[in-house]
C-alpha positions as CSV (number, residue, x, y, z in Angstrom):
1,X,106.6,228.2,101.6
2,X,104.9,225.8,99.1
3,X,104.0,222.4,98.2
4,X,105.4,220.0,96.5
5,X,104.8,216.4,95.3
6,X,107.6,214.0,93.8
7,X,108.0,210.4,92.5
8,X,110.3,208.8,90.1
9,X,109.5,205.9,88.2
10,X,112.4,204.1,85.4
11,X,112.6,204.1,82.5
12,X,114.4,201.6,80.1
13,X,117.4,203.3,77.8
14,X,119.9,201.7,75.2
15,X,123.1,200.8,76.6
16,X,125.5,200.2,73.6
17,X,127.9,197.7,73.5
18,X,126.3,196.1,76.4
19,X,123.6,194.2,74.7
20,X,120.9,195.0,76.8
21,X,119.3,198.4,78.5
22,X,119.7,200.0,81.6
23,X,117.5,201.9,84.2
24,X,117.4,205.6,84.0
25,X,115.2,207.3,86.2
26,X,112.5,210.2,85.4
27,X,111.9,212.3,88.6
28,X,108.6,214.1,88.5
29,X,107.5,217.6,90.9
30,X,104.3,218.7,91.1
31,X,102.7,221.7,92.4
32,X,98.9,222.1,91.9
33,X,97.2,224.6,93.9
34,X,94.0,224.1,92.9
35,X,92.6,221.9,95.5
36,X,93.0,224.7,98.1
37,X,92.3,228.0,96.3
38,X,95.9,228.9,95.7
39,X,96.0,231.5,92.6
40,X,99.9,230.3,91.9
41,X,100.3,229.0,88.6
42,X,100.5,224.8,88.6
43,X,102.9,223.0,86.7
44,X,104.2,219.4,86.2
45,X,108.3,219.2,86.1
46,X,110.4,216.2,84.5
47,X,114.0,215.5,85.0
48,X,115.8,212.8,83.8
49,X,119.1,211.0,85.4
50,X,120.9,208.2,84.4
51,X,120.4,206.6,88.2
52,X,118.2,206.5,91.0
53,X,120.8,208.1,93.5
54,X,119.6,211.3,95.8
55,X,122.0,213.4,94.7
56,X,119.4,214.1,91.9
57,X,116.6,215.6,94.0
58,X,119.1,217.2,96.2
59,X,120.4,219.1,92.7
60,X,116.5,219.2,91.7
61,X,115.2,220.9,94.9
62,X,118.2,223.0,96.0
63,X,116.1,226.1,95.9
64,X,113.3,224.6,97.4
65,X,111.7,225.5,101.0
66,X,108.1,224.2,101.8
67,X,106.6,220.7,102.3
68,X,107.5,218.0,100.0
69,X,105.0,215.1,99.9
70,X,106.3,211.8,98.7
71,X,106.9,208.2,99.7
72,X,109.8,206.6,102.0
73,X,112.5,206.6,99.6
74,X,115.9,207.0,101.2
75,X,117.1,209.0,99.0
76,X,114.8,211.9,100.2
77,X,115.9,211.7,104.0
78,X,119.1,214.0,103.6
79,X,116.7,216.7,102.2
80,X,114.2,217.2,105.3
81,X,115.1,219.6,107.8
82,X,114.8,223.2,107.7
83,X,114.1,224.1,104.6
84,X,111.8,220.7,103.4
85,X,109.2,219.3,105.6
86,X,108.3,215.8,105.4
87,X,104.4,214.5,104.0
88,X,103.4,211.4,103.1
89,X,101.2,209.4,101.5
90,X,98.1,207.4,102.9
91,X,97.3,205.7,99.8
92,X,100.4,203.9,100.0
93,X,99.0,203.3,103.7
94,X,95.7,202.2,102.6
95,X,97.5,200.0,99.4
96,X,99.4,197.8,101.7
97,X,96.2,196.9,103.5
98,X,94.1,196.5,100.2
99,X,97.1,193.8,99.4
100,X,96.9,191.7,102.9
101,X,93.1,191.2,101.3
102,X,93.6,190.4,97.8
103,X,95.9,187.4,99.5
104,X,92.7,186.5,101.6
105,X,90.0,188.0,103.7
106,X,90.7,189.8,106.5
107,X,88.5,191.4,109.0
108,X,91.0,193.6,110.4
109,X,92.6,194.9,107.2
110,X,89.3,195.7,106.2
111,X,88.7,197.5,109.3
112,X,91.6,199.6,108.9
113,X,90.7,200.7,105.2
114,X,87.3,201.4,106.7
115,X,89.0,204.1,109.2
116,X,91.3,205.2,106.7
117,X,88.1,206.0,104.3
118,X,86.7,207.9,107.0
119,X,89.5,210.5,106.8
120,X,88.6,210.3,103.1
121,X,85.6,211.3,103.1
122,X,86.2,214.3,105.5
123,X,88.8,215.3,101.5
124,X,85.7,215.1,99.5
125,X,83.8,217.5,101.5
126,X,86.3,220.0,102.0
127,X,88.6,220.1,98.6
128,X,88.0,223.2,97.1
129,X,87.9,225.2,100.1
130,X,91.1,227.7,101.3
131,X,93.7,226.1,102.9
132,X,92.8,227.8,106.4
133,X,89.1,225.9,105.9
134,X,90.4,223.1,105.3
135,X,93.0,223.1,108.4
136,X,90.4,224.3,110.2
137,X,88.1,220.9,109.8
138,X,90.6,218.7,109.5
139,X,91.4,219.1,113.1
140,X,87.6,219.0,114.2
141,X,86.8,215.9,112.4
142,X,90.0,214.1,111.1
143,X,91.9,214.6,114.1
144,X,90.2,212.2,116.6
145,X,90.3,209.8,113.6
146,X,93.6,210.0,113.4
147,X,94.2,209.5,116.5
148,X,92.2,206.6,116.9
149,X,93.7,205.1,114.0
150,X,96.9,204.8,115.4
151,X,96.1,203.6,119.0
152,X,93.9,201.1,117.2
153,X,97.1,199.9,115.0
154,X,99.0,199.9,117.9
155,X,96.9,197.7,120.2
156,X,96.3,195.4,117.5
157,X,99.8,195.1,116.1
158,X,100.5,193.6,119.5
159,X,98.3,190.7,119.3
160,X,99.5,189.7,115.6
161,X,102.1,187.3,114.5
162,X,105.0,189.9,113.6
163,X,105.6,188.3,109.9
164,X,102.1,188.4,108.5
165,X,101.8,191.2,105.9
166,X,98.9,192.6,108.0
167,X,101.6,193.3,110.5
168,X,104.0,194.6,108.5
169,X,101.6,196.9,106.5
170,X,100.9,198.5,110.3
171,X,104.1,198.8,110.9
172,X,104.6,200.8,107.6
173,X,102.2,203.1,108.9
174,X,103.5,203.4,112.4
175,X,107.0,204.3,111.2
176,X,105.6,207.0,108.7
177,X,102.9,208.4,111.4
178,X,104.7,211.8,112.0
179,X,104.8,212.6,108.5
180,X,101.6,211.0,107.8
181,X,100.3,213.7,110.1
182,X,101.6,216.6,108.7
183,X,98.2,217.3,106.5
184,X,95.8,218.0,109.6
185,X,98.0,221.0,110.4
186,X,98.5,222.4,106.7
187,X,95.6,223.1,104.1
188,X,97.9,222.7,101.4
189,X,98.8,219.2,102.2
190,X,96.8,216.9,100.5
191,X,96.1,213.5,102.2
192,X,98.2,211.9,99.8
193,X,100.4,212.2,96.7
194,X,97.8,210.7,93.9
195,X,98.2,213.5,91.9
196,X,102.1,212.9,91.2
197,X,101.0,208.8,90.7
198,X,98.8,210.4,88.2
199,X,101.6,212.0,86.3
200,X,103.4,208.9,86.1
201,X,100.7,207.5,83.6
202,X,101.6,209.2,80.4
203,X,105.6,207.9,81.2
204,X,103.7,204.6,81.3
205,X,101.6,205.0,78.3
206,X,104.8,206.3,76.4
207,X,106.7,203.0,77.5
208,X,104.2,201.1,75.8
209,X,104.5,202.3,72.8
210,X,108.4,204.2,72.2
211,X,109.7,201.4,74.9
212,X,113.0,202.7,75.5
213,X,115.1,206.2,75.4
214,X,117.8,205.9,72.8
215,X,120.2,207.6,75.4
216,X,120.6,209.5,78.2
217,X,120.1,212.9,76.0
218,X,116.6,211.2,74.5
219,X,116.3,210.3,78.6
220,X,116.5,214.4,78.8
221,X,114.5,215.2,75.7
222,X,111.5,212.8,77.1
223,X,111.2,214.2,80.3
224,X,111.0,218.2,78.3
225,X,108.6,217.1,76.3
226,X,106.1,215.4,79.0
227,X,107.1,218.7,81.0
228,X,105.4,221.1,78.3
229,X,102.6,218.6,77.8
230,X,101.7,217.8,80.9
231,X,101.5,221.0,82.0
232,X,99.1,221.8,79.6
233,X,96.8,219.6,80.4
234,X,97.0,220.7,84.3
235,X,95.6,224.5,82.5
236,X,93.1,222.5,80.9
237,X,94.4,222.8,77.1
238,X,94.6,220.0,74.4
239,X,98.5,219.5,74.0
240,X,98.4,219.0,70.3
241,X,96.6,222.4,69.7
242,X,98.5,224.4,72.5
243,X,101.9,222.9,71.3
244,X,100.6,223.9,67.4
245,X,100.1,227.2,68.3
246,X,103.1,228.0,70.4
247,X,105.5,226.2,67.9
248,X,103.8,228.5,65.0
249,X,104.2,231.9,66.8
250,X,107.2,231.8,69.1
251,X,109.5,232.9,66.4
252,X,108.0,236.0,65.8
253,X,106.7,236.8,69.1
254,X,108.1,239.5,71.1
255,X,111.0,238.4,73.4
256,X,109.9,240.6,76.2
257,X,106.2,239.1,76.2
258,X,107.5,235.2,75.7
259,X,105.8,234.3,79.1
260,X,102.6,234.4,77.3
261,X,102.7,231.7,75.7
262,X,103.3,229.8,78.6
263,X,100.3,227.3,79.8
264,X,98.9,229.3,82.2
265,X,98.8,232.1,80.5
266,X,98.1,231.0,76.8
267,X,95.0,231.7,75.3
268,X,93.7,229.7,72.0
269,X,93.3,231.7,69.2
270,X,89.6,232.2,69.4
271,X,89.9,233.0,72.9
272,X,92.1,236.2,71.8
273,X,90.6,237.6,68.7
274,X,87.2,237.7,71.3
275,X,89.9,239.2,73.7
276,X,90.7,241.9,71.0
């Protein structure tokens, strides 16, 4: 079983003859081990569709058994079951309070993000540790917190006006409690899916400055390229040089040893003459 984070943020493409462009979507996987000792290889996968529909990730993810961290998006809830378990996200938990206070101040929302920072802080001292260390703590420290958490939710949801945003951002956390949950049992799960936010930056970036795909194959081509490049930087190389390198020798290197050049397994060229 392994773990896997998702999200899929749009991206604008030409539409010809309509005058305008449409939404295509870029749906984003990643694995990274590294927070829990796991020796598998991490990587950072891009697809691109011409829709948001969950027909995508249902083609995506058809081989796929493990837990699959990711927000509430509908499209997602015909994929949990036996082979997918359900994580999600506390920062998304901990935004939607951080938003009742930029609207004004509010003792109680600032109450809950202090609770919610406790669990935090049990992440910082234990990332880096197995996963069966980390499961281990979690459920003697962050446990009770938990917990707590959401009896104190409950018991104040009940004395709030139901259409204040402080209400509704406990209710969002009540309705995603089981799956919130999922991490204290499982040292793989992280506490939530920044990592995958992170990989939406360089789609972000790119936006900026390319601002549109010129079709749904340039859709495809974009989400290739952040694939390689992104995954690169996960194994720590600069993209320009790694892509330099591979590009240069992957016509004359040996079929049967093409898995070399692949980023967790590539080497810069200094690194192999010292190998040699």
């Amino acid at each position: 079983m392994k773990f896997l984070r998702p999200t899929r943020p749009p991206v604008d493409v030409l539409d010809p003859g309509r005058g305008k462009t449409k939404t295509g979507r870029v749906w984003v996987y990643v694995f990274d081990g590294s927070g829990y000792q796991d020796p598998t290889p991490g990587a950072i996968a891009y697809y691109y569709s011409p829709d948001r529909k969950g027909v995508h990730p249902a083609d995506h993810l058809a081989n796929f058994s493990g837990v699959m961290h990711a927000d509430g998006y509908g499209g997602y809830k015909k994929l949990y079951g036996n082979q997918i378990i359900e994580a999600a996200c506390m920062a998304h938990v901990r935004r939607k309070f951080h938003d009742v206070i930029k609207l004004k101040p509010s003792p109680i929302a600032d109450e809950a993000l202090s609770r919610i920072g406790a669990l935090y802080d049990i992440e910082d001292r234990i990332r880096g540790m197995s996963a069966d260390e980390r499961r281990t703590l979690r459920q003697q420290h962050a446990r009770p917190i938990l917990a707590d958490l959401k009896s104190w939710i409950e018991e104040t949801l009940s004395t709030l006006p139901q259409k204040q945003k402080l209400a509704e951002a406990m209710r969002y956390a009540l309705s995603r409690w089981a799956a919130l949950s999922v991490y204290i049992d499982d040292g793989r799960v992280e506490i939530d899916n920044n990592i995958a936010e992170r990989a939406m930056r360089p789609l972000g970036i790119g936006r900026k400055n390319w601002l549109f795909a010129g079709s749904d194959k340039g859709g495809e081509r974009i989400a290739n390229i952040l694939t390689i490049i992104e995954t690169a930087k996960l194994h720590g190389h600069n993209p320009e040089v790694y892509l330099t390198d591979v590009l240069t020798r992957i016509q004359s290197h040996p079929k049967d040893r093409l898995q070399e050049l692949l980023p967790w397994q590539w080497a810069p060229a200094k690194d192999r003459y010292e190998a040699a």
